[in-house]
N, C-alpha and C positions, 0 to 999 in steps of 0.2 A: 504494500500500500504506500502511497504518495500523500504526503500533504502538502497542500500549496496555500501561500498567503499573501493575496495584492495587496500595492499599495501605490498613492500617486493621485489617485483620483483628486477630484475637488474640483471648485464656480471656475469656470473662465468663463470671457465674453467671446462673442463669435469671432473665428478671424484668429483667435487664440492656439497657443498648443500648452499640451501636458504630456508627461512623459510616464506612463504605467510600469509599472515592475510586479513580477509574481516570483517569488523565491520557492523552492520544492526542496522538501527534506523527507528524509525516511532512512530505512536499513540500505545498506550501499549495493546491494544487489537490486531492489527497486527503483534506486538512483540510476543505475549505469544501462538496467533497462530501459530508461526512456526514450522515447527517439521523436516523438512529433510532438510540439507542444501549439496551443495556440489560445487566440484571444479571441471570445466572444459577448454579445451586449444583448442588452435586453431592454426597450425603451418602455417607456409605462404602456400598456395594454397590448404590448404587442408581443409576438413569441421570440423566443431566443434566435439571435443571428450568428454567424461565424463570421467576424472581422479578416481575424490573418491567421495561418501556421507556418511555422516552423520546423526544421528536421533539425536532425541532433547535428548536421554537419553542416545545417543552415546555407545549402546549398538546392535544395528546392524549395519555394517560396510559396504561398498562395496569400491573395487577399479578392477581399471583396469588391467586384466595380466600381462599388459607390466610395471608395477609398484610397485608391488606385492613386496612388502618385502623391499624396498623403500622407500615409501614415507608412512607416517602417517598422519592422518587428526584426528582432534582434535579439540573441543569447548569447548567453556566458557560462559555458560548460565547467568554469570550474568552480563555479560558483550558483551551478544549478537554477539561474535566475534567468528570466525572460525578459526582454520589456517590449516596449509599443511604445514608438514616439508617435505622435499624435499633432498635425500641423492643421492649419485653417482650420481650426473646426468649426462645427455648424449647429445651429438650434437644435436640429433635430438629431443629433448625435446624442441628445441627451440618453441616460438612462445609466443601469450598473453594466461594471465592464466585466468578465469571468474568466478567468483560466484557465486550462483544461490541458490535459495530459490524454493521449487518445490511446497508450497503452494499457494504464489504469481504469481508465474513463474518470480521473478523478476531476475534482471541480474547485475552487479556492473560495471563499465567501464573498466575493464581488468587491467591487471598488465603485462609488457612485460618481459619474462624470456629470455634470452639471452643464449646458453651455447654456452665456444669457443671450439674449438679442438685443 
């Protein structure tokens, strides 16, 4: 099992960036298994989305259209940590951001991004 814990979140105004981080700890055999990690959000009423992943050698990338050129996702294998820079944001980015390990299917407890208009 993996534990994961974001952190970064918080208000900006549109137009704004924030920089997300998700750390992952556990026994080192669940560590060294990971290999995709990624970022997903959840705005108010609406269902969970998948932003961006990651591979362990962060050499296949995936993100979303509507983020495309935007945002970056980025890791630190020695430090088990992920992050999501996050540029221009938009109103409707609002909502919590998730973490996610797709070996575990484990989940982190969200980070709340805010943007105002």
């Amino acid at each position: 099992q993996v534990q994961l814990v974001e952190s970064g979140g918080g208000l900006v105004q549109a137009g704004g960036s924030l920089r997300l981080s998700c750390a992952a700890s556990g026994n080192i055999l669940s560590i060294l298994s990971i290999n995709t990690m990624g970022w997903y959000r959840q705005a108010p009423g609406k269902q969970r989305e998948l932003v961006a992943t990651i591979t362990r050698r962060g050499t296949t990338n995936y993100y979303a259209d509507s983020v495309k050129g935007r945002f970056t996702i980025s890791r630190d294998n020695a430090t088990n940590t992920v992050y999501l820079q996050m540029n221009s944001l938009k109103p409707e980015e609002t909502g919590v951001y998730y973490c996610h390990v797709a070996s575990w299917d484990s989940w982190g407890q969200g980070t709340q991004v805010t943007v105002s208009s």
